[in-house]
C-alpha positions as a printed NumPy array, in Angstrom:
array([[ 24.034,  16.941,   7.159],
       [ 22.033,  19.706,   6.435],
       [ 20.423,  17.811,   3.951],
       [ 19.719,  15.082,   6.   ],
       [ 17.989,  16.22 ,   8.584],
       [ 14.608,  17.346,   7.113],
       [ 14.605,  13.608,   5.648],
       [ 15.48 ,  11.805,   8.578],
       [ 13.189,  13.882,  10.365],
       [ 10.241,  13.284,   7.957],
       [ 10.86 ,   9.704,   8.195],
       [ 10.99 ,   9.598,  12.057],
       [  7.725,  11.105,  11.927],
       [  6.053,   8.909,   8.967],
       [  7.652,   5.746,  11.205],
       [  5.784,   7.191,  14.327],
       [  2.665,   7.343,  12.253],
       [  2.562,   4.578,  11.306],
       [  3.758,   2.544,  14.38 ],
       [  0.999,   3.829,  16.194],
       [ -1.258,   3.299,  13.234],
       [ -0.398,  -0.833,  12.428],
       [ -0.836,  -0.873,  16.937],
       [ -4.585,   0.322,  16.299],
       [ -4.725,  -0.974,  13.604],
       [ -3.916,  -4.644,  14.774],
       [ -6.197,  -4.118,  17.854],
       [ -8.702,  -4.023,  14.902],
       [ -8.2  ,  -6.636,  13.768],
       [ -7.864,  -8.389,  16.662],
       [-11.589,  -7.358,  17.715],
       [-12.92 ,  -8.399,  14.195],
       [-11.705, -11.761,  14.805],
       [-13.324, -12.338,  17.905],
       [-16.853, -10.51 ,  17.253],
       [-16.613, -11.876,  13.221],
       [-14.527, -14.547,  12.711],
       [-11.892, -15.739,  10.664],
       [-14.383, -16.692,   7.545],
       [-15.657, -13.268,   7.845],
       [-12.558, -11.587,   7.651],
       [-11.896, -13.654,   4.859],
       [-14.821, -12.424,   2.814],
       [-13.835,  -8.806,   3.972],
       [-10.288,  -9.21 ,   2.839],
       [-11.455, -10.923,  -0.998],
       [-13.048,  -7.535,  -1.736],
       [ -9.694,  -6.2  ,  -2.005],
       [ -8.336,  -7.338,  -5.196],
       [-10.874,  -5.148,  -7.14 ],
       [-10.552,  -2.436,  -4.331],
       [ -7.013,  -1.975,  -5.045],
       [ -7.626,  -2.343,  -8.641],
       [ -9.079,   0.669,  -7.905],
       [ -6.111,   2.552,  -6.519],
       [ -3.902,   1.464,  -9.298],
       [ -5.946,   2.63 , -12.125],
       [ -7.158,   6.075, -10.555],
       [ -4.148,   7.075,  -8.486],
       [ -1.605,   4.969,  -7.557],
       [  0.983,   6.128, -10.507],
       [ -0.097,   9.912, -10.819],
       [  0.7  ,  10.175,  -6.537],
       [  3.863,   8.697,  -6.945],
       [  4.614,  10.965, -10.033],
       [  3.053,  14.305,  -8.665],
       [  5.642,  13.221,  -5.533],
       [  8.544,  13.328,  -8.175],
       [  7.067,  16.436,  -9.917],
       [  6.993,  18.481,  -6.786],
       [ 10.729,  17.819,  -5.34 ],
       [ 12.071,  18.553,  -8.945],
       [ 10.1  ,  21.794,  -9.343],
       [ 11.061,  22.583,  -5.566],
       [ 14.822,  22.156,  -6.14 ],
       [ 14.33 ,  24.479,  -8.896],
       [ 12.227,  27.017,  -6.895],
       [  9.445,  27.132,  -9.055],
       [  6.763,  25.511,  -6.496],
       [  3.973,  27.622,  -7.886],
       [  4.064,  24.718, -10.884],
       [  3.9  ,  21.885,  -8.61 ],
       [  0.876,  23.376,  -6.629],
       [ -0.352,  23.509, -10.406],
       [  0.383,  19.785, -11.032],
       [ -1.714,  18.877,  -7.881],
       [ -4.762,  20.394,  -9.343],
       [ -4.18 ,  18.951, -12.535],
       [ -3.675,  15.59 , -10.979],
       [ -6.712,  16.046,  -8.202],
       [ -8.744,  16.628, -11.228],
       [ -7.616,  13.437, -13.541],
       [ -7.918,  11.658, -10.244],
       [-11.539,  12.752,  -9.756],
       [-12.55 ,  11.381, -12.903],
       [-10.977,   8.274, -12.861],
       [-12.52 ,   7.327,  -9.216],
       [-16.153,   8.282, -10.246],
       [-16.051,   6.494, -13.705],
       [-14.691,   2.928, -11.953],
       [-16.517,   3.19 ,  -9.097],
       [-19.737,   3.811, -11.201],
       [-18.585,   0.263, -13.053],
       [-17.9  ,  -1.557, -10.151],
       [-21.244,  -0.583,  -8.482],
       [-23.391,  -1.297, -11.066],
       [-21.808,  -4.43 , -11.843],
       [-20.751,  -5.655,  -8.197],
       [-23.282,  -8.657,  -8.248],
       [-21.226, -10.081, -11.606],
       [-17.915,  -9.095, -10.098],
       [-18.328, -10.93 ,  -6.795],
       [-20.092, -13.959,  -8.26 ],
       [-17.79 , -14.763, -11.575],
       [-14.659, -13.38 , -10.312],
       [-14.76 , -13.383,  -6.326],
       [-16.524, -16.576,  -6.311],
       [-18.321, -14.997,  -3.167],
       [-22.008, -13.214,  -3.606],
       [-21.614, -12.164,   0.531],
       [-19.048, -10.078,  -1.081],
       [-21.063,  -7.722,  -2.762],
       [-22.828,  -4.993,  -0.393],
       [-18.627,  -4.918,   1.036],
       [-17.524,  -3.957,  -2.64 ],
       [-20.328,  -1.657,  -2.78 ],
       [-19.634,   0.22 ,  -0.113],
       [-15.767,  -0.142,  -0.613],
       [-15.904,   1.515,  -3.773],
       [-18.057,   4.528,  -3.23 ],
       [-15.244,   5.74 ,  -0.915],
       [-12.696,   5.868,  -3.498],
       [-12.802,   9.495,  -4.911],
       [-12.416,  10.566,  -1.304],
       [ -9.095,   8.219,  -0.946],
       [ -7.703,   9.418,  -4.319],
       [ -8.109,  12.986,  -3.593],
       [ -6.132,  12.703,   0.084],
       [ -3.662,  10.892,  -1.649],
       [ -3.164,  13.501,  -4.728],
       [ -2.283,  15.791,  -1.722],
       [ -0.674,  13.1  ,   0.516],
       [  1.989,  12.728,  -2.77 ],
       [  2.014,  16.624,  -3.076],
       [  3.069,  17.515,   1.174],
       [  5.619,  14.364,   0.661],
       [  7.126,  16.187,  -2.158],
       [  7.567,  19.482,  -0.476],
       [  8.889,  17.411,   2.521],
       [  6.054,  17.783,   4.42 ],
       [  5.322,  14.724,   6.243],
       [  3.31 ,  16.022,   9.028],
       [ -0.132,  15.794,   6.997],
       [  0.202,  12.281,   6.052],
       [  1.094,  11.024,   9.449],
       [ -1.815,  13.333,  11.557],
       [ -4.102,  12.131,   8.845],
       [ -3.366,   8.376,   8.668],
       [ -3.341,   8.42 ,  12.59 ],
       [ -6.909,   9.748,  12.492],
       [ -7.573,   7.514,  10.203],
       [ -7.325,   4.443,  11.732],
       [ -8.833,   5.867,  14.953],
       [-11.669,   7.182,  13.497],
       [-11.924,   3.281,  11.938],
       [-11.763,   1.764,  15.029],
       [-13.637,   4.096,  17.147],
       [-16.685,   3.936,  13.852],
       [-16.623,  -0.063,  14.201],
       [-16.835,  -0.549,  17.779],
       [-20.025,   2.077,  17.735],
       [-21.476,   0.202,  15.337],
       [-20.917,  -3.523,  16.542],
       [-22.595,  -2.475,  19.943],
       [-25.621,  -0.503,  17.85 ],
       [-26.226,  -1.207,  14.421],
       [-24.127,  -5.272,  13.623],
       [-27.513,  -7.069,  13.744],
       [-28.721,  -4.689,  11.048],
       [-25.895,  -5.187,   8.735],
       [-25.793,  -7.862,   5.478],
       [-22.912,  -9.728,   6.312],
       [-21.013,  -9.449,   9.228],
       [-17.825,  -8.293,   7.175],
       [-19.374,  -5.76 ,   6.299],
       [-18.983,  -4.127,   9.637],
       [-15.11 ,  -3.926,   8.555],
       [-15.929,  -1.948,   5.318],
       [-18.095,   0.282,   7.225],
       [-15.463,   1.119,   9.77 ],
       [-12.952,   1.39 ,   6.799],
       [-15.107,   4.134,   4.933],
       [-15.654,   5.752,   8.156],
       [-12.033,   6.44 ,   8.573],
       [-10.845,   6.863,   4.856],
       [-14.064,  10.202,   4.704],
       [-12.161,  11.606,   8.388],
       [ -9.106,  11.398,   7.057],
       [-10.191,  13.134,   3.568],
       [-11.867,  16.344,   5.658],
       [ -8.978,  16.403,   7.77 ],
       [ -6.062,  16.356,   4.833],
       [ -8.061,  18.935,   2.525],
       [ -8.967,  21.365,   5.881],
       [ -5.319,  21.006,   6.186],
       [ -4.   ,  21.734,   3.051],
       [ -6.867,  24.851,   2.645],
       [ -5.695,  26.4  ,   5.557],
       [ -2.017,  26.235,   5.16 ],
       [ -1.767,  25.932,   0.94 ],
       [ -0.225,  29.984,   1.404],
       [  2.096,  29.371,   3.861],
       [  4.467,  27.538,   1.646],
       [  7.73 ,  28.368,   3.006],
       [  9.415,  27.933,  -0.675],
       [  8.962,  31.01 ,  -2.999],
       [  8.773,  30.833,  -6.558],
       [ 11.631,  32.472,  -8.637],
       [ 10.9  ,  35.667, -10.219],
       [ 10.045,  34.671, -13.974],
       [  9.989,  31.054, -13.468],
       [  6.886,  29.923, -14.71 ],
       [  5.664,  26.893, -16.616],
       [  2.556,  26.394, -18.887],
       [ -0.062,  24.255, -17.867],
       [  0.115,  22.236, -20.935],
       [  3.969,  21.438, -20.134],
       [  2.98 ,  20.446, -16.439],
       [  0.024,  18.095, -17.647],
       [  3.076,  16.773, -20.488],
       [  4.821,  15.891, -18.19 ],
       [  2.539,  14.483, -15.014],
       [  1.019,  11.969, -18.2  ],
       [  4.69 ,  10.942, -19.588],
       [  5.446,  10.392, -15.989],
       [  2.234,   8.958, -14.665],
       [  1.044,   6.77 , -17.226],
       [  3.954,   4.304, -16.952],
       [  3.553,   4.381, -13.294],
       [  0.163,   3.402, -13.75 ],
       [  0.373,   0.987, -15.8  ],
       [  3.102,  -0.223, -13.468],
       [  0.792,  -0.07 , -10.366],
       [ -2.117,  -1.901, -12.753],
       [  0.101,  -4.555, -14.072],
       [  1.013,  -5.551, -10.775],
       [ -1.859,  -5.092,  -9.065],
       [ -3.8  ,  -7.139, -11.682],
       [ -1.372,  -9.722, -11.465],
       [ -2.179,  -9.452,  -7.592],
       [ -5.906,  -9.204,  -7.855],
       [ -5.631, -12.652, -10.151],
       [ -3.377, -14.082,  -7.238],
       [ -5.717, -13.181,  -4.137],
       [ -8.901, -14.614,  -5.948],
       [ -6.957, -17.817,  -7.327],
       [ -5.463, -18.64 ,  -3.659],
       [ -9.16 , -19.207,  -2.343],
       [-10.198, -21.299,  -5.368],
       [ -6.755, -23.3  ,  -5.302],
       [ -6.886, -24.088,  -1.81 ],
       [-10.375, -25.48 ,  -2.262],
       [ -8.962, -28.154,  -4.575],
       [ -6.73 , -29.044,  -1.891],
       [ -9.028, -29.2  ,   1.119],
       [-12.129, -29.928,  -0.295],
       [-14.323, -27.512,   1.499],
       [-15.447, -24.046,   0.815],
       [-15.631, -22.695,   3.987],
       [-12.029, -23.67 ,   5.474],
       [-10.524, -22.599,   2.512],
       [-11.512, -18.928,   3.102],
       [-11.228, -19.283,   7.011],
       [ -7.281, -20.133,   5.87 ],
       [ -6.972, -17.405,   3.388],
       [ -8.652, -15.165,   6.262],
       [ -5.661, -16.584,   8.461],
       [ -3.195, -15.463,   5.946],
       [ -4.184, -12.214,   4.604],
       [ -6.166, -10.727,   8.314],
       [ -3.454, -11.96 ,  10.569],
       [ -0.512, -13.276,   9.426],
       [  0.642, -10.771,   6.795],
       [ -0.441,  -7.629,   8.556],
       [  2.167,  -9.015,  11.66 ],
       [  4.949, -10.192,   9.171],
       [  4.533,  -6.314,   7.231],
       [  4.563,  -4.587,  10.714],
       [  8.171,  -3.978,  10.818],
       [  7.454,  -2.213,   7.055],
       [  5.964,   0.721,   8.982],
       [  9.707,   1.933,   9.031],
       [ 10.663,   0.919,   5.59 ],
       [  7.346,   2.507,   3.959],
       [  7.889,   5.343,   6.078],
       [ 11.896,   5.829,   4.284],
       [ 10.073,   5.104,   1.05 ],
       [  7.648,   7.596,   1.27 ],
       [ 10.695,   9.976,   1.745],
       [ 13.296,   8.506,  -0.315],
       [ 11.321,   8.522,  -3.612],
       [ 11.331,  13.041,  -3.62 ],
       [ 14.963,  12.854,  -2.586],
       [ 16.095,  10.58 ,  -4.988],
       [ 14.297,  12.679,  -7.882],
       [ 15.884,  15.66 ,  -6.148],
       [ 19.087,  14.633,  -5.762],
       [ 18.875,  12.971,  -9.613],
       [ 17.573,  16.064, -10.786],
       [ 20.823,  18.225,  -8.996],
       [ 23.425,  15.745, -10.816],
       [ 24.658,  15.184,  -6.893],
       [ 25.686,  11.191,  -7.709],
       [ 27.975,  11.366,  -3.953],
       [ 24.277,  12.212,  -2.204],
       [ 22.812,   9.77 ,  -4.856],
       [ 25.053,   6.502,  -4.006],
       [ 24.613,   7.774,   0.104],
       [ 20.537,   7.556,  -0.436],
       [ 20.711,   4.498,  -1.815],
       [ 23.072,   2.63 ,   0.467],
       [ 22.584,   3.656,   3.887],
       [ 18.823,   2.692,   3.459],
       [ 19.592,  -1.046,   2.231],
       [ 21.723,  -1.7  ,   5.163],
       [ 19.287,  -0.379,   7.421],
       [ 16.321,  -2.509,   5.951],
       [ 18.74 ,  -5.899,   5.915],
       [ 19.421,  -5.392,   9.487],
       [ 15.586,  -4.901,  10.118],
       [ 14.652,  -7.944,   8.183],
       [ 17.085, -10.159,   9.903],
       [ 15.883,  -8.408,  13.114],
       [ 12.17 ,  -9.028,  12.34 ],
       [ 13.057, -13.052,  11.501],
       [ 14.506, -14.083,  14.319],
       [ 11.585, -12.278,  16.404],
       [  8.82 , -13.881,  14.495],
       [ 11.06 , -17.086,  14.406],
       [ 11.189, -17.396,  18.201],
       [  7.284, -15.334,  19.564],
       [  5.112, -16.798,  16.354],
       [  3.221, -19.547,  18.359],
       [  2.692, -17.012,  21.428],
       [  1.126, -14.18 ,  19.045],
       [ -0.974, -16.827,  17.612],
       [ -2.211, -18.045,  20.654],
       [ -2.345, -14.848,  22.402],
       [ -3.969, -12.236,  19.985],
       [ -6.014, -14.403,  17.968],
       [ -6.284, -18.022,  19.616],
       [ -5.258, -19.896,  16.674],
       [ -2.473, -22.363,  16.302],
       [ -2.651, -22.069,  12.782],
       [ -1.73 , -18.43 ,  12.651],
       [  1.396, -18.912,  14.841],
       [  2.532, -22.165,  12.64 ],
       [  2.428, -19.897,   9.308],
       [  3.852, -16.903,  10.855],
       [  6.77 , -18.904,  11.725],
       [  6.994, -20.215,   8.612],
       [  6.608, -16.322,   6.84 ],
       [  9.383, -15.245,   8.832],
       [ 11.76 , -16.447,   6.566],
       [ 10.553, -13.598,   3.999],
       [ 11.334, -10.366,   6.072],
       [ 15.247,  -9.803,   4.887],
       [ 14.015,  -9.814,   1.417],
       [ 10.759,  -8.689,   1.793],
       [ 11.822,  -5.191,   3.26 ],
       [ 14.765,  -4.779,   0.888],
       [ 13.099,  -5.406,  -2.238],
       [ 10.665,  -2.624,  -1.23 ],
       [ 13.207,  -0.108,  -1.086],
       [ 15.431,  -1.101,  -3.768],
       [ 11.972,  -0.81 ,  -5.949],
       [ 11.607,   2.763,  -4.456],
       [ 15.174,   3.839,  -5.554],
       [ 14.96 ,   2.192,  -8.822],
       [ 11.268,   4.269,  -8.871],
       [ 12.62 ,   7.575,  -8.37 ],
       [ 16.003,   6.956, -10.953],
       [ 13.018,   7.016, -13.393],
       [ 13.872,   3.204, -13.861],
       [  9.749,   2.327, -14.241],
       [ 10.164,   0.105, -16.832],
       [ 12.588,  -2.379, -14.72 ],
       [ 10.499,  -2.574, -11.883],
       [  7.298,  -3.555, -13.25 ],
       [  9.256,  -6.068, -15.167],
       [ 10.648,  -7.391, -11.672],
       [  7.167,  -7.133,  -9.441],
       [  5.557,  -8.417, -12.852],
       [  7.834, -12.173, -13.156],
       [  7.861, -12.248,  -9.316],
       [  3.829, -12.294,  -8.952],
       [  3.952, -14.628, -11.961],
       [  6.643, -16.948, -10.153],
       [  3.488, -16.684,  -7.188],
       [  0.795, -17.469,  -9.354],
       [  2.34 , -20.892, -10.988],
       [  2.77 , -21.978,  -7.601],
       [ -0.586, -20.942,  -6.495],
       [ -2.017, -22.657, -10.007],
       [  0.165, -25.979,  -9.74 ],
       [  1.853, -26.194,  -6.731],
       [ -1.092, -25.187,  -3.807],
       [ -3.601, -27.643,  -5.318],
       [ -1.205, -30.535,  -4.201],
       [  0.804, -29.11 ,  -1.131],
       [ -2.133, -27.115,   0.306],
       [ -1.16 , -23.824,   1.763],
       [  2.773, -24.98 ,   2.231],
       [  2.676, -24.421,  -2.024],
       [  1.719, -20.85 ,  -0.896],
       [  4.715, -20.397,   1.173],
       [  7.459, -22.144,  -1.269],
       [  5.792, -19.48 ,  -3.999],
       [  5.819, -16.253,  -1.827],
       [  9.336, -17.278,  -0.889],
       [ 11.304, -17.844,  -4.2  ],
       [  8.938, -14.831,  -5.735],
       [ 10.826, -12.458,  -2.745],
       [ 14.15 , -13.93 ,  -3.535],
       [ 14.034, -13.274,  -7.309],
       [ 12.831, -10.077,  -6.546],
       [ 15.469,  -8.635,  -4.126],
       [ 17.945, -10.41 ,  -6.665],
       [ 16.804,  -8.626,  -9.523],
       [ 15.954,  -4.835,  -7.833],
       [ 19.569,  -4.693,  -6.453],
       [ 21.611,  -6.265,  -9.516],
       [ 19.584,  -3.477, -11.809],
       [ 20.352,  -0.856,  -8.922],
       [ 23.905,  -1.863,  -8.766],
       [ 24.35 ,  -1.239, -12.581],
       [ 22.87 ,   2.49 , -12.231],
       [ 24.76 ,   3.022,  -9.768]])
């Protein structure tokens, strides 16, 4: 129990977080639609495949691993090396954001017109990617409080985040929207706002409170830097390649959807109106239960590597279990909800029919949806890389042949058939691999 308790704890508080976060969060999004429209948000929302290219390729895998890193070398009492591996990793990170956001500046008028199909797209990408470095560095340290079991600092600074979003683009809608290049680009603006608040506040934070680490280092334990970077790089670089394979396969899915449904309807405009639909308001009410599950996730991948890393396989098997049950029981929750209120959210927060139709439909994912996410974090922190981008990779491609062959005939219902199966292969494969671990 008393093991427990800091982790239910930290997730209570990450859930919190991020509860109150997706409610501001969707009130942004509900004022987008009504002051920019669904087309815009569209056009805002297609700048993301290269945006979280971005996060993949500087960060994504080296958080997740310094999060490992830090639990092991605080079970062991040697947290002096894991406040080393953070600096190491802030460092790697720093380089990595300024070298592809120097690219994808420099080349955003190529990237938005061959790839995005969209040239309103590029002072949003612009913008977008200049606030990278900022993001990666929060993160580093995001990954670092997590593994310490610290989850105060990523839940004060993601709550400031999206305040400090919101707050930025209703300022700037009443002073500055006329002004602006595209109206989307009032959503990027508010975005970098927030993202450069929440960086201050995480590295004042962290600054202030770095020697106050409760966990002392055992006398004599030290490890070489050159063993730490070792083994954040044997660590990391599968994880990022794990991130970039997926996200790639991602990217190549969010830019084909657009194009695909074109083919269907005819017409350029409705076709990222519908995508704007999908990706602006649909999803982000269909993931809204997932503030709980990434919120366990978050805290489940350290104590996994912990308990791993102590040979405790009773505390193991309990991690693993208790968590699935929870997220079925959420996910069969979270379908019948949707199931039933889908044409009332529709109507109400967005006044669009077609938004409560497709919810409905997207309801059907949750069970599946919210398990395979935390069978893919337990299967993450058993050091079982390899499997899972093996699963998210044939899942996304399961998404793309429907998107390539099935959307140009069916029109957005080939979307749905292709998100659907994709989940149910990959909830299938994450807990037979899990089950033979375990």
């Amino acid at each position: 129990m008393k093991n427990a308790s800091p982790f239910i704890c930290g997730t209570v508080i990450l859930t919190i977080s991020n509860f109150l976060s997706r409610l501001i969060g969707f009130y942004n999004r509900i004022f987008l639609a009504g002051m920019i429209g669904a087309h815009q948000i569209g056009i805002y929302q297609l700048i993301f495949p290269v945006y979280l290219l971005g996060f993949a390729v500087c960060f994504q895998g080296f958080q997740i691993a310094l999060s490992k890193i830090t639990a092991e070398k605080k079970a062991a009492g040697i947290v002096d090396a894991a406040k080393t591996t953070l600096r190491l990793t802030i460092l790697l990170t720093m380089v990595l954001c300024f070298i592809f956001s120097f690219f994808c500046f420099v080349y955003a008028d190529k990237i938005c017109t061959v790839f995005l199909h969209e040239p309103a797209c590029v002072p949003c990408l612009r913008l977008a990617v200049l606030v990278l470095p900022f993001v990666g560095v929060k993160n580093c340290i995001h990954g670092y409080c997590l593994g310490v079991g610290n989850s105060y600092v990523p839940a004060l600074s993601l709550c400031l985040e999206q305040i400090s979003r919101v707050s930025s683009i209703f300022l700037l809608s009443i002073f500055l929207i006329e002004k602006m290049p595209v109206a989307a680009f009032l959503a990027v603006c508010g975005m970098a706002v927030g993202e450069i608040v929440s960086f201050f506040f995480t590295v004042i934070y962290y600054l202030l409170h770095k020697k106050s680490d409760h966990v002392k280092a055992e006398s004599g334990s030290t490890v070489s830097k050159r063993s730490l970077c070792y083994e954040l790089l044997s660590l990391g670089i599968p994880l990022t390649l794990n991130s970039l394979s997926v996200t790639l396969l991602q990217s190549v899915q969010s830019i084909l959807i657009p194009m695909m449904l074109y083919r269907f309807y005819g017409n350029r405009y409705r076709s990222v109106e519908i995508y704007g639909i999908l990706s602006g308001m649909v999803l982000p009410f269909i993931m809204f239960p997932s503030t709980i599950t990434n919120a366990l996730s978050l805290m489940l991948l350290p104590k996994i590597s912990a308990a791993k890393a102590e040979n405790n396989s009773a505390y193991l098997r309990r991690c693993a279990i208790l968590p699935i049950i929870f997220c079925l029981i959420l996910g069969v929750g979270a379908l019948g909800g949707f199931f039933v209120l889908a044409p009332w959210i529709g109507n109400f927060f967005f006044h669009n029919k077609l938004c409560g139709e497709y919810l409905r439909l997207l309801s059907f994912l949750c069970p599946f949806l919210y398990c395979s996410s935390i069978l893919s974090t337990i299967l993450n922190g058993l050091g079982k890389t390899k499997d899972t981008l093996l699963h998210n990779s044939v899942s996304l491609v399961i998404q793309i042949c429907f998107i390539l062959f099935v959307i140009p005939l069916y029109g957005v219902k080939g979307y749905f058939g292709g998100l659907f199966l994709s989940c149910l292969f990959l909830c299938w494969a994450n807990y037979r691999k899990l089950k033979i671990v375990i």
